[in-house]
C-alpha positions as CSV (number, residue, x, y, z in Angstrom):
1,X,11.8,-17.2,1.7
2,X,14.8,-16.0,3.7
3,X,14.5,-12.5,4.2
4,X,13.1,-10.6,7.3
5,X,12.1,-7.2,8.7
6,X,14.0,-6.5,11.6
7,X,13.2,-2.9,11.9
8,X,10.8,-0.1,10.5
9,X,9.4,3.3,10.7
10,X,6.6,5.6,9.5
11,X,5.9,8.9,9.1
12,X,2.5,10.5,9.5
13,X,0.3,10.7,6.4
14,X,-1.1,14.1,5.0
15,X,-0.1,17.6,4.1
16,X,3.1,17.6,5.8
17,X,4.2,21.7,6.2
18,X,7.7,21.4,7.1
19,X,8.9,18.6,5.6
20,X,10.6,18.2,1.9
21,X,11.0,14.6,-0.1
22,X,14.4,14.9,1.6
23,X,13.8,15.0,5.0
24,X,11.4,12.5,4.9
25,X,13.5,10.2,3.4
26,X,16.2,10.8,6.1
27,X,13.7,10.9,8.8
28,X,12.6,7.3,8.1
29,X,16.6,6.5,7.6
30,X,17.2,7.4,10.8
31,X,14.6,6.2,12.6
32,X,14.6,2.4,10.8
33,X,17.9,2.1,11.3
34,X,17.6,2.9,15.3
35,X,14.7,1.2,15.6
36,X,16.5,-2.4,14.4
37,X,19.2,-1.3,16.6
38,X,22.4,-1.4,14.0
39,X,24.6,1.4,12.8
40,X,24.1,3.1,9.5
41,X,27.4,1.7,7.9
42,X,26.0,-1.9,8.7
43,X,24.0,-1.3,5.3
44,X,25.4,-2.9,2.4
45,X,22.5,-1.8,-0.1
46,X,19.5,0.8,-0.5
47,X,16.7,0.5,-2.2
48,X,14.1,4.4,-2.6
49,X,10.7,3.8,-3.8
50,X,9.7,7.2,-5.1
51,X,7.1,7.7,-7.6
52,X,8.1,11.0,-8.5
53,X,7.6,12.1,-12.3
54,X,6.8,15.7,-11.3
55,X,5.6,16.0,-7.8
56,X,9.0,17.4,-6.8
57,X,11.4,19.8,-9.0
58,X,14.2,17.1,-7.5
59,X,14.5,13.8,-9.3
60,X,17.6,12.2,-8.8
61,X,16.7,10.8,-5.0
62,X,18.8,7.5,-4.7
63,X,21.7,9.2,-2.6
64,X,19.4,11.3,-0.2
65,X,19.7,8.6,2.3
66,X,23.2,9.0,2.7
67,X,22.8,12.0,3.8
68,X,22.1,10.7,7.2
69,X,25.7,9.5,8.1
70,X,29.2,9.9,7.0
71,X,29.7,5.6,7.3
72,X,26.5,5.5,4.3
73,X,29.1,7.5,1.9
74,X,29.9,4.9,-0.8
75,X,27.0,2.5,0.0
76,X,24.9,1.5,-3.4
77,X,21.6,2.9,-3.5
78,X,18.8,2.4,-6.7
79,X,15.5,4.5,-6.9
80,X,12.8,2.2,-7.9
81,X,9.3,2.6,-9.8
82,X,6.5,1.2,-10.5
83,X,3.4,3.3,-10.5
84,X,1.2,2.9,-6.9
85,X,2.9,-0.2,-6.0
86,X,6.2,1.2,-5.8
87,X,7.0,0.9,-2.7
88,X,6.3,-2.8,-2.7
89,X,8.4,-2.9,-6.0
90,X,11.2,-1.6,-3.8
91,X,11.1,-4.0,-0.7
92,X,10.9,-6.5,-4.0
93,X,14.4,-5.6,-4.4
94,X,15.5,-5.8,-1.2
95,X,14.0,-9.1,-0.9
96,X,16.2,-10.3,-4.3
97,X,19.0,-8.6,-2.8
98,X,19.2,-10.8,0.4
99,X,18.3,-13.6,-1.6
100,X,21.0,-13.5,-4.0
101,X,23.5,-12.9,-0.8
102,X,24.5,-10.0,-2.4
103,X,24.3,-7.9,0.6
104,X,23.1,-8.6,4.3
105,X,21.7,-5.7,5.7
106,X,19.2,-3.7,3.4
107,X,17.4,-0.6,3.8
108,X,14.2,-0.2,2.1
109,X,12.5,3.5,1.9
110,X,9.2,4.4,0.0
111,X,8.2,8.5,0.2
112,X,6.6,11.0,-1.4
113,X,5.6,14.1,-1.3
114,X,2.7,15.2,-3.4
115,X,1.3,18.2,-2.2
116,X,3.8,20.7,-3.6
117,X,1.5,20.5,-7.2
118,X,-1.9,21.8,-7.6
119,X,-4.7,19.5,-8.6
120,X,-4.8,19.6,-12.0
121,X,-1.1,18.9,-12.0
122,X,-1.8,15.7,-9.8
123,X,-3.9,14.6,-11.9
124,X,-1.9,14.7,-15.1
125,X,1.4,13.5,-13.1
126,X,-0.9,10.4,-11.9
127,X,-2.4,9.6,-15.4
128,X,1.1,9.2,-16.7
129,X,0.5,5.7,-15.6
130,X,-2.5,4.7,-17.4
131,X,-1.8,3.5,-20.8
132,X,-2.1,6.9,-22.4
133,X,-2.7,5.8,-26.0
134,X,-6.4,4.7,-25.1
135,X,-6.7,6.2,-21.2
136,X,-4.6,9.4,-21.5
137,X,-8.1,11.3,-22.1
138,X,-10.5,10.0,-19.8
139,X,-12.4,12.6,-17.9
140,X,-11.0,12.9,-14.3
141,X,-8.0,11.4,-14.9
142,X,-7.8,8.0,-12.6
143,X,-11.0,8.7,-10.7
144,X,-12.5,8.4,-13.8
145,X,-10.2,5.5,-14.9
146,X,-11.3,3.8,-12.1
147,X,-15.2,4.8,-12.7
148,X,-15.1,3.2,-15.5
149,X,-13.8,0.1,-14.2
150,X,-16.5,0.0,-11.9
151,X,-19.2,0.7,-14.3
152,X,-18.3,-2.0,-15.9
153,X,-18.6,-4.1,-12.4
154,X,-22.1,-2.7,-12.1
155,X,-23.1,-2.7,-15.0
156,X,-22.8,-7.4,-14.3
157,X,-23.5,-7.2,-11.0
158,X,-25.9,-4.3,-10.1
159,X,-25.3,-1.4,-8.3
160,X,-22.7,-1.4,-5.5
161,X,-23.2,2.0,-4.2
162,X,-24.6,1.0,-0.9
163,X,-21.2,-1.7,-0.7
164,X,-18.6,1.0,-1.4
165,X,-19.8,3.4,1.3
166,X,-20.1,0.3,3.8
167,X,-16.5,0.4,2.8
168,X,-15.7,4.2,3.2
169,X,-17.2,4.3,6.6
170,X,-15.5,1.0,7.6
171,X,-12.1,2.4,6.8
172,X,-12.5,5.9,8.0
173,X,-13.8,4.2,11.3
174,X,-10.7,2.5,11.4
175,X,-8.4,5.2,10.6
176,X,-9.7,7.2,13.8
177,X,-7.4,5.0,15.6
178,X,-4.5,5.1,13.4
179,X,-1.8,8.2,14.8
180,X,-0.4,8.0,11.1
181,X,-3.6,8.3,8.9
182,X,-4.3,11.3,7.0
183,X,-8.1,10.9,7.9
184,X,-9.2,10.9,11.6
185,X,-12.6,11.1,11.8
186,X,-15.5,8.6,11.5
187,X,-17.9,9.9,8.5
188,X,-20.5,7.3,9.5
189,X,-22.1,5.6,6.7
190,X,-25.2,8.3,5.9
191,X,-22.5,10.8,4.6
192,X,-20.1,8.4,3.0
193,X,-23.5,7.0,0.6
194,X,-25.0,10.1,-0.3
195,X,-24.0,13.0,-2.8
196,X,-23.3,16.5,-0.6
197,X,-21.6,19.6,-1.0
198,X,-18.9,18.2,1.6
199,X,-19.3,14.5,-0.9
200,X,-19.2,15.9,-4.2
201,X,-19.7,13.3,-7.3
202,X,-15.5,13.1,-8.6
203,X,-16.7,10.5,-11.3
204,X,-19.8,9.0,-10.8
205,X,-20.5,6.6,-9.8
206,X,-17.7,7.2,-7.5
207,X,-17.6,10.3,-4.8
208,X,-15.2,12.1,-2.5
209,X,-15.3,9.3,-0.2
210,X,-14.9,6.8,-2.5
211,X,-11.4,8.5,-3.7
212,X,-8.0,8.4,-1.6
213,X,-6.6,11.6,-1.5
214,X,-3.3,13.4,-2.2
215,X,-0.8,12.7,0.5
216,X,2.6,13.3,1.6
217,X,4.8,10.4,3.8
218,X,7.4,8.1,4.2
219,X,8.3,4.9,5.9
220,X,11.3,2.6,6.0
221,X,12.0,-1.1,6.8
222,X,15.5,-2.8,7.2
223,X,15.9,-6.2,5.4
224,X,18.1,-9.2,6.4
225,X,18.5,-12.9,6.3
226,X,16.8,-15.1,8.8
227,X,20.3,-16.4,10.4
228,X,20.7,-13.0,11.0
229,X,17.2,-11.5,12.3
230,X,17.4,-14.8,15.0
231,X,19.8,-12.6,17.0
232,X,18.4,-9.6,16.6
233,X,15.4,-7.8,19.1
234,X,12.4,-8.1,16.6
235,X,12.2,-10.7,13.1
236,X,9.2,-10.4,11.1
237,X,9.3,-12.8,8.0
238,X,8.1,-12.9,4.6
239,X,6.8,-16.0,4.5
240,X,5.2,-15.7,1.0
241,X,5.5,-13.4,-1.8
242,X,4.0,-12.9,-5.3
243,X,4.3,-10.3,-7.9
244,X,2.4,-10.0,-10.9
245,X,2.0,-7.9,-13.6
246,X,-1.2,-8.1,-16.5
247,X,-1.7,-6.2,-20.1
248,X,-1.5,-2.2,-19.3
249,X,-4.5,-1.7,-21.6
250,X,-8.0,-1.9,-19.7
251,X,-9.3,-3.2,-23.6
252,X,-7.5,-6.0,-23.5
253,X,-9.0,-7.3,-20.0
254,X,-11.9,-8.0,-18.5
255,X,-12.5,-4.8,-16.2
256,X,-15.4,-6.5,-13.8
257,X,-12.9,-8.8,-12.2
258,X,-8.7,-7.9,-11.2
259,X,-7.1,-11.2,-13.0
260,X,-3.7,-10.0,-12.0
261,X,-4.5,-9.5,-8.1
262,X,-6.3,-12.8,-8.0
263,X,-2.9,-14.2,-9.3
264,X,-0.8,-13.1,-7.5
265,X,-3.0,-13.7,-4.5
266,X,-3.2,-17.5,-5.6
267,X,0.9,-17.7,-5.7
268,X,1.8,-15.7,-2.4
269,X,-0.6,-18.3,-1.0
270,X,1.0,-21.1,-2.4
271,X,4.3,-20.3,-1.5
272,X,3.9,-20.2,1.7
273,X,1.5,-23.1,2.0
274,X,-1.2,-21.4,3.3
275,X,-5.1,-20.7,2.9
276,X,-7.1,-17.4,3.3
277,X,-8.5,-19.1,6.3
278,X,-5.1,-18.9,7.8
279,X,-5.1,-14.9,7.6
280,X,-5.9,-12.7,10.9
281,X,-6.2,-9.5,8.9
282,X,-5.2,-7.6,5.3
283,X,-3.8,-4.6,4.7
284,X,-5.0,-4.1,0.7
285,X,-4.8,-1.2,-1.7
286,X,-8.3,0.7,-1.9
287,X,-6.9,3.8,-4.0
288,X,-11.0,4.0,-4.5
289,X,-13.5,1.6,-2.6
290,X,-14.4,0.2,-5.7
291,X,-11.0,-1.5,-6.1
292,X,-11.3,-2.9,-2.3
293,X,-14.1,-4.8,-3.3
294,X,-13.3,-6.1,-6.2
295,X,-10.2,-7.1,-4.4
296,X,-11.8,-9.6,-2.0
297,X,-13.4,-11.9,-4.7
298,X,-9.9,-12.0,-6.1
299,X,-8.1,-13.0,-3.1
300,X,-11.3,-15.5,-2.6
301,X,-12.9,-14.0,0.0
302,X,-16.0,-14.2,-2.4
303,X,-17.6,-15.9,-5.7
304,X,-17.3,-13.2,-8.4
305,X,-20.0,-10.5,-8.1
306,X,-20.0,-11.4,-4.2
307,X,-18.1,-8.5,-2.9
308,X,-20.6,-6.9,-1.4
309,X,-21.5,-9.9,0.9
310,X,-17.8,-9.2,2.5
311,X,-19.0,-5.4,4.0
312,X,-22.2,-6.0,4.5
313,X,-21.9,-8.8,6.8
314,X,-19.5,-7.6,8.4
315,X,-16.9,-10.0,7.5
316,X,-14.0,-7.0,7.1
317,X,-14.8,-5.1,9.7
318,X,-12.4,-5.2,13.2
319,X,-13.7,-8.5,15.1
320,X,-14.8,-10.0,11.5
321,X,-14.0,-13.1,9.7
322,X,-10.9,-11.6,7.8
323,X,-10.4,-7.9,9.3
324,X,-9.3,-5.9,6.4
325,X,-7.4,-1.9,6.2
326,X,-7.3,-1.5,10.3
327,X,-5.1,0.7,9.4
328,X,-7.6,2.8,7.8
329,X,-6.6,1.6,4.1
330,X,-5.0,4.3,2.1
331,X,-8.7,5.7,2.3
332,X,-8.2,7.1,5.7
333,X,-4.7,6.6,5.8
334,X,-3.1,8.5,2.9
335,X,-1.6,7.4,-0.2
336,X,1.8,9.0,-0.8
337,X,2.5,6.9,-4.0
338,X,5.8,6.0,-3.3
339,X,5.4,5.3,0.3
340,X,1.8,3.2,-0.1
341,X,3.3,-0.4,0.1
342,X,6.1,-0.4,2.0
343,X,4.0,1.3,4.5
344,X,1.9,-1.6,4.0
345,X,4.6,-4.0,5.1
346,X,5.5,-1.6,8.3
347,X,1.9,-1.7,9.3
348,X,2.0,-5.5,8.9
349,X,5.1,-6.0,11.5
350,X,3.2,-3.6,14.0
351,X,0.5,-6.0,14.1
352,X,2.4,-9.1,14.1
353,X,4.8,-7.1,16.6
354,X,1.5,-6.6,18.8
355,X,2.9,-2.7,18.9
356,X,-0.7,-1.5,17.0
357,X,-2.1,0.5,19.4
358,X,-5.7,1.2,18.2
359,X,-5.6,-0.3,15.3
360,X,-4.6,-4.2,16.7
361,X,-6.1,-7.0,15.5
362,X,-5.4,-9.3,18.3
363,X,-3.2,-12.1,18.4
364,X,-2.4,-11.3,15.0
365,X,-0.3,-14.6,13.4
366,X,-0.3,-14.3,9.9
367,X,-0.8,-10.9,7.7
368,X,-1.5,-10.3,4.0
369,X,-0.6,-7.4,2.2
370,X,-2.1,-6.3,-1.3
371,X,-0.3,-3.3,-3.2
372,X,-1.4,-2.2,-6.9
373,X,-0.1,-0.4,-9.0
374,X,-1.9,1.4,-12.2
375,X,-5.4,0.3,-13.1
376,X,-4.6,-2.9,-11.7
377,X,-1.7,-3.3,-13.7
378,X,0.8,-4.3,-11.5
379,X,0.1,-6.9,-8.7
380,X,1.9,-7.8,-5.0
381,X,1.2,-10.2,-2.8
382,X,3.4,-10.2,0.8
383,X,2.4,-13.0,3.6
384,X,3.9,-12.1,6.9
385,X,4.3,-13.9,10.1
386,X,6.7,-13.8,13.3
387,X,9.9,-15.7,12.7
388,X,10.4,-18.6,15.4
């Protein structure tokens, strides 16, 4: 794997007043592309992961970045989707990009902003990537999408309510330390496990706290080839990568266990020759708690059914086995759609960078990153480490 992060940047999370999808995408520009210490006509390609499909009255995005500088006129830019994982999708591209030698510099940009619609209308824009034919009519559109799927977990294993708060409380913890999360405030576990006016039931048997929430954001990261990143101030590698994708319809799966993610986990780890044992922390995609557990039996933290061992032993908490979401997870953090992985990946270099603040894991060494998109549709896999 040849290409390298050599720069990054990252917007707070939230309800951004102020800011458009275009000045968050040039924010980010700006700020990656001083941050790995080039000049904007040093990029020879663009890659915008934007979710879009409503959220904004704009569609057409790809050439907002140019915006930044009169060198980026001309420079070839793609918008790239693919549901919740798009910003990962994106960085995908720019991976394939320096791989192919097709360019040598790359910015990569995931945003969003989702807050300009009212609920309802988040809701329909975000079921438009369940498989509508049989999903298109579930009650509470992905909450309840993803009530279903873990339903179907309980109704194998038992009921995991007492698991997915342990979760909730664990990343909201975390995110108190996070200057970028949406979420600063530790709910403690007591509110995060029982029903309230303040933790409403969305779709039982998941709550408010089980739920990410609607976010705004951005973040960027600049791509290039390892010959290059040696002489530059700061190299992250991608020293493994795997992206997956499984049948859209939930019927045709088995919905207690996420085939796809343990896939892709199993490949990403194999191509860079490495065990979960050599992890020091993952950044993974719990759009609801339910999907973080289910997400460490498929990277083999856990036997199936296990999950719950994971939180309540404390093996994912800061100072555990495998620390997973410091960051706060997109729980605590935000999940601007379009932003989510490659905000992922940013978080990733901080830690490896040791520039983490709060949220350091230290003497980070090698980092995984999990991003999903649909009802764990779409499926990838980035192992990071410092480039020697």
């Amino acid at each position: 794997m040849s290409a390298c992060i050599v720069g990054w940047a990252h917007t707070p999370f939230g309800k951004l007043e102020g800011e458009d999808i275009e000045s968050l995408i040039t924010r980010v520009t700006r700020e990656a592309i001083a941050d790995a210490g080039i000049s904007p006509g040093d990029i020879d390609e663009i890659y915008l992961g934007h979710f879009g499909e409503g959220f904004v009255r704009e569609r057409f995005l790809s050439s907002l970045p140019l915006q930044v500088a009169e060198a980026m006129r001309f420079t070839p830019s793609t918008r790239v989707e693919n549901a919740c994982a798009t910003g990962s999708a994106a960085l995908y591209q720019g991976i394939n990009c320096i791989a192919a030698h097709k360019g040598r510099i790359v910015l990569v940009i995931g945003a969003e902003k989702m807050t300009e619609v009212r609920g309802p209308q988040v809701a329909d824009i975000l079921t438009g990537a369940a498989y509508i034919k049989e999903e298109g009519e579930v009650p509470g559109g992905f909450a309840g999408i993803f009530a279903d799927i873990a339903n179907q977990y309980f109704n194998r294993y038992g009921d995991q309510s007492d698991a997915l708060a342990r979760i909730a409380a664990k990343n909201h913890r975390n995110g108190v330390s996070n200057p970028y999360a949406q979420f600063r405030k530790d709910l403690g576990y007591d509110f995060c496990r029982e029903v309230s006016d303040r933790n409403p039931w969305v779709a039982p048997p998941l709550k408010r706290s089980d739920c990410s929430a609607v976010s705004d954001g951005a973040a960027a990261v600049i791509l290039t080839d390892a010959d290059t990143a040696r002489g530059m101030g700061k190299a992250i590698r991608l020293r493994g990568t795997a992206h997956v994708n499984d049948f859209k319809p939930m019927s045709r799966r088995d919905l207690s266990a996420f085939d796809g993610c343990a896939e892709a986990w199993k490949q990403a780890l194999s191509s860079a020759g490495a065990t979960l044992d050599d992890l020091s922390l993952v950044e993974t995609h719990d759009c609801f708690t339910v999907a973080e557990l289910m997400e460490y039996e498929a990277m083999g933290l856990t036997a199936p059914g296990q999950g719950a061992r994971a939180i309540m032993e404390g093996w994912t908490e800061m100072g555990g086995r495998l620390p997973v979401n410091p960051s706060g997870g997109l729980k605590a953090k935000g999940h601007p759609i379009g932003a989510t992985g490659v905000s992922m990946h940013v978080l990733a270099c901080m830690q490896l960078h040791g520039s983490a603040g709060g949220i350091q894991v230290p003497g980070a060494e090698l980092v995984g990153v999990f991003n999903m998109g649909g009802a764990a549709v779409t499926h990838y896999v980035s192992l990071l480490e410092r480039l020697h």
